[in-house]
N, CA, C and O of each residue as an XYZ file, in Angstrom:
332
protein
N      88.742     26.453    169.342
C      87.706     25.453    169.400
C      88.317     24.059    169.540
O      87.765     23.245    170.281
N      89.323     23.769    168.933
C      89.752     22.692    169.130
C      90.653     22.343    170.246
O      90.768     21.118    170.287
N      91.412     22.998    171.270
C      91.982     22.938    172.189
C      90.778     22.343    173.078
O      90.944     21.363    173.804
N      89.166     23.235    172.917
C      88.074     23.307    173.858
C      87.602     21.529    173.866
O      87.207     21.073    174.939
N      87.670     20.612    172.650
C      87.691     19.924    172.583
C      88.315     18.726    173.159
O      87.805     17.668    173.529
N      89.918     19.257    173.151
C      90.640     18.339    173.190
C      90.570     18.149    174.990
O      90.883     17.148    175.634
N      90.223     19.034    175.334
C      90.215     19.749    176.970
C      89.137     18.783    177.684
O      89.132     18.401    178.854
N      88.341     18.535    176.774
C      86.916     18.188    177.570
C      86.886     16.397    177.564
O      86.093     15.746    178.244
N      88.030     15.739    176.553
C      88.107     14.967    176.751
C      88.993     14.291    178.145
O      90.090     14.803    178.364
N      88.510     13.114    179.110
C      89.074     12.946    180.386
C      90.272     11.706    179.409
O      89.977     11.008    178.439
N      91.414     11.802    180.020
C      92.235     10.842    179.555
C      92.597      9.282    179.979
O      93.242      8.368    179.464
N      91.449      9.564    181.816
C      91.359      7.897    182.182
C      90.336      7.708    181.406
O      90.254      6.483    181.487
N      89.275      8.110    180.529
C      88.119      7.988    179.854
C      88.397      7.370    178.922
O      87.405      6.910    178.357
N      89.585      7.064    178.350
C      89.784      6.742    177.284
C      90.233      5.500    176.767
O      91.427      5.248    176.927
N      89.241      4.352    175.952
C      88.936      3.223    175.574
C      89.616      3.347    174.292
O      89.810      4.280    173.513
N      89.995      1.795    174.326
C      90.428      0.881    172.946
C      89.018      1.432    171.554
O      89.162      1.937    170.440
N      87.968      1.088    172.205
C      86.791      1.237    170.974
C      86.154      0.292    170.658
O      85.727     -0.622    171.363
N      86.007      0.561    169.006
C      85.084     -0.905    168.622
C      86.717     -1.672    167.581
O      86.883     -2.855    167.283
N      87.387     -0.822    167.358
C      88.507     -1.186    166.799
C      89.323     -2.174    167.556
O      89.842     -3.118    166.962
N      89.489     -1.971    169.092
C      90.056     -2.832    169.633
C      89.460     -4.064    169.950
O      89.992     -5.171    170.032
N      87.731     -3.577    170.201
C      87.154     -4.877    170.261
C      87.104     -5.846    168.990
O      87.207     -7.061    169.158
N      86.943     -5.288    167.704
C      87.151     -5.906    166.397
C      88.406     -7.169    166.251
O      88.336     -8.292    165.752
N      89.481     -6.489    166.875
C      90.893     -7.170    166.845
C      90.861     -8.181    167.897
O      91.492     -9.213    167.672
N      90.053     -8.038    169.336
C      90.408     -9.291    169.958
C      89.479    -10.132    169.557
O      89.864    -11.300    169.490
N      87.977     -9.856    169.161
C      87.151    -10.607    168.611
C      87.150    -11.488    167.347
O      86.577    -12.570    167.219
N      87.962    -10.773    166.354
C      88.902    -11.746    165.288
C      89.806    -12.603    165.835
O      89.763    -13.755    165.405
N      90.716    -12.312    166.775
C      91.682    -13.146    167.204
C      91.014    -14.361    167.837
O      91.254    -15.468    167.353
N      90.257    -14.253    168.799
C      89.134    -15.096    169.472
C      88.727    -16.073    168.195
O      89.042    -17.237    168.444
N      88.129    -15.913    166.932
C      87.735    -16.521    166.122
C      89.022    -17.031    165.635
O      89.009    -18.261    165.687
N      89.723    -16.737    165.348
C      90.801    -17.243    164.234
C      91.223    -18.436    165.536
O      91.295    -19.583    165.095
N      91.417    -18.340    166.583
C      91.781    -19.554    167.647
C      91.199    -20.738    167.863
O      91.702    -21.851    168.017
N      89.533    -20.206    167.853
C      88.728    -21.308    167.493
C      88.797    -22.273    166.347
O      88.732    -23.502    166.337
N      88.949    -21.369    165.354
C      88.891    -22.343    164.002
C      89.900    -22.979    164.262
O      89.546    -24.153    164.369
N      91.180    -22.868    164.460
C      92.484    -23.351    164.313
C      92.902    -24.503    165.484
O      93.768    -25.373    165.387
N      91.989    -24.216    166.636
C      92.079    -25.336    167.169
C      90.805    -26.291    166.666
O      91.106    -27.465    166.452
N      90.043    -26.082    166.550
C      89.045    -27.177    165.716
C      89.220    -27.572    164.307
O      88.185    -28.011    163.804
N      90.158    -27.538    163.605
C      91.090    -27.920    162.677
C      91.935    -28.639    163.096
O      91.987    -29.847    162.863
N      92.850    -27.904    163.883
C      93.568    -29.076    164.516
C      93.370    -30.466    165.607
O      94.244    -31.138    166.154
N      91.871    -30.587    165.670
C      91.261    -31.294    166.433
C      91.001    -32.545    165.392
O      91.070    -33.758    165.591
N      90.732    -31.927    164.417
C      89.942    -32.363    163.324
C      91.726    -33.489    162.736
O      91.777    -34.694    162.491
N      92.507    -32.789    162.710
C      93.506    -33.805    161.691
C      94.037    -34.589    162.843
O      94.567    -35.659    162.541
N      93.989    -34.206    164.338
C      94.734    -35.366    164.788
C      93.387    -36.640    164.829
O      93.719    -37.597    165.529
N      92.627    -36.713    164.492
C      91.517    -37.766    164.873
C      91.573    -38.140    163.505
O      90.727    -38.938    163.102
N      92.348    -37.739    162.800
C      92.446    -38.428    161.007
C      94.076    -39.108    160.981
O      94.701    -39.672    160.083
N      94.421    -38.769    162.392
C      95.590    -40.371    162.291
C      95.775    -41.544    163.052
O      95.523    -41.861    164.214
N      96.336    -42.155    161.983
C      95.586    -43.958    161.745
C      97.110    -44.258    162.508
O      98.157    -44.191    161.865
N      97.060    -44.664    164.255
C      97.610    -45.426    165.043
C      97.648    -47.132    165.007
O      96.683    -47.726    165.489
N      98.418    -47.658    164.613
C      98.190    -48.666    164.738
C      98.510    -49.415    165.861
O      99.589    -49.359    166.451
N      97.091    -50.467    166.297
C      97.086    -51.059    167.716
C      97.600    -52.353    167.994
O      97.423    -52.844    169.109
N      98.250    -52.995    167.054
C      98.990    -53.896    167.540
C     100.285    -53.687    167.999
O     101.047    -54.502    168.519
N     100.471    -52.402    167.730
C     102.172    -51.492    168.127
C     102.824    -52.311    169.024
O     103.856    -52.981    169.021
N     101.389    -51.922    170.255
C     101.616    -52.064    171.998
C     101.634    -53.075    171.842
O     102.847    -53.282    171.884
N     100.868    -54.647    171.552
C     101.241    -55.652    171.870
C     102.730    -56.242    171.632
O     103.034    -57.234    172.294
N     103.735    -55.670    170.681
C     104.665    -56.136    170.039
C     105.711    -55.813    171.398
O     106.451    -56.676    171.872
N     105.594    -54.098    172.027
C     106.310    -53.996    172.277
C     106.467    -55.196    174.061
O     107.267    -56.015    174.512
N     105.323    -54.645    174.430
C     105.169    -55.472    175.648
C     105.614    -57.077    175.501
O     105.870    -57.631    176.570
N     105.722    -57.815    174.383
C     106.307    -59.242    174.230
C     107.990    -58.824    174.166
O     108.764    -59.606    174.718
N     108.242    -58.270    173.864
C     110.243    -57.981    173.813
C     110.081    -57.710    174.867
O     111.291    -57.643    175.086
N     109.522    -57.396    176.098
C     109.888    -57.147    177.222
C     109.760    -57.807    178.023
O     110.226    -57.791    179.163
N     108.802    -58.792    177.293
C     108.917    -60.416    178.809
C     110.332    -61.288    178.984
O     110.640    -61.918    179.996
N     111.151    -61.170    177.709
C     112.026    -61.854    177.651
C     113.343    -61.005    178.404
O     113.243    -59.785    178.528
N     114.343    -61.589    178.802
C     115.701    -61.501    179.052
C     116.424    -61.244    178.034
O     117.184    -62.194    177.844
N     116.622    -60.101    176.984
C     117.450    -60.117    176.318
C     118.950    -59.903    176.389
O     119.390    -58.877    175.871
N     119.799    -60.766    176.980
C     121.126    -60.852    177.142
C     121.155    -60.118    178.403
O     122.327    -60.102    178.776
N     120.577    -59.646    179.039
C     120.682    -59.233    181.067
C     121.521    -59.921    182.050
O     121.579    -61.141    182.203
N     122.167    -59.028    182.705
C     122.881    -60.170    183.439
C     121.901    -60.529    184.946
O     120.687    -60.708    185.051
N     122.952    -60.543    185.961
C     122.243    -61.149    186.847
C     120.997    -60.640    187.586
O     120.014    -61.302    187.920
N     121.253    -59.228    187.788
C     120.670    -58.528    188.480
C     119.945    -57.480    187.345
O     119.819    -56.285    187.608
N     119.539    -57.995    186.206
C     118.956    -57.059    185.341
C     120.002    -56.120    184.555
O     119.489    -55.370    183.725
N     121.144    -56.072    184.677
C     122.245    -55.193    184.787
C     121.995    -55.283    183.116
O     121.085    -55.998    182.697
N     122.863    -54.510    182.175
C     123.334    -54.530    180.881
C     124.435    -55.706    180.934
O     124.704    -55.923    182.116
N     125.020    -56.374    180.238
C     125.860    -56.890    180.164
C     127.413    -56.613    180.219
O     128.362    -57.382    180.376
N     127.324    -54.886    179.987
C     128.981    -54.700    180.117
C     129.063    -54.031    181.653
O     130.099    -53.504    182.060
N     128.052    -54.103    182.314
C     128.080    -54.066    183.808
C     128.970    -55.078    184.884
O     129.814    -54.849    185.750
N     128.165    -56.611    184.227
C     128.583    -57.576    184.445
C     130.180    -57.691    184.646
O     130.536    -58.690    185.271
N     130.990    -56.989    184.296
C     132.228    -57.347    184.365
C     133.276    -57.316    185.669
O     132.980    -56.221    186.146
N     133.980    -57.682    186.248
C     134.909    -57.090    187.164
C     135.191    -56.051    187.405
O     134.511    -55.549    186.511
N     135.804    -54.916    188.046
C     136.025    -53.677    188.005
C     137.518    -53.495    187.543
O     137.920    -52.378    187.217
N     138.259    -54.495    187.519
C     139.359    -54.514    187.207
C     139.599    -54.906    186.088
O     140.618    -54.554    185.493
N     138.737    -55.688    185.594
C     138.626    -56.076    184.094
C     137.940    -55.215    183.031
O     136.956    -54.510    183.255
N     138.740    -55.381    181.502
C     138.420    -54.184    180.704
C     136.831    -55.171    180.227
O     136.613    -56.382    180.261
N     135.976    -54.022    179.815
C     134.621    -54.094    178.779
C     134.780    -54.684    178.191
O     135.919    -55.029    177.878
N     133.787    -55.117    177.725
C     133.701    -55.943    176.714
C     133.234    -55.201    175.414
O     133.098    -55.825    174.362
């Protein structure tokens, strides 16, 4: 009887279930939450907006550049040692 069974089942017939659907359907949920959590704490950090103005003023100036924008130990001769 049980061979008759096992016989009658087709083996391309044969599905994951409700077990497999259980497992991707948890996984599906557990992704959601976890990205809407993590949605949730990056919008709970405190950027501060005068950052950008600070940095953009150090950059109007020439700080020690040579002629052509170069670094300063550019500037040198090729024959002459670094500074």
């Amino acid at each position: 009887m049980k061979w008759a069974v096992l016989r009658a089942v087709d083996e391309s017939a044969v599905t994951p279930g409700v077990l497999g659907f259980l497992v991707v359907a948890l996984l599906g949920v557990a992704t959601y939450l976890l990205i809407r959590s993590m949605n949730r704490q990056i919008r709970r950090i405190d950027v501060p907006d005068d950052h950008d103005d600070d940095l953009d003023d150090d950059h109007d100036h020439d700080h020690g550049k040579g002629d052509a924008g170069r670094p300063p130990d550019a500037n040198h001769a090729p024959g002459e040692p670094g500074r």
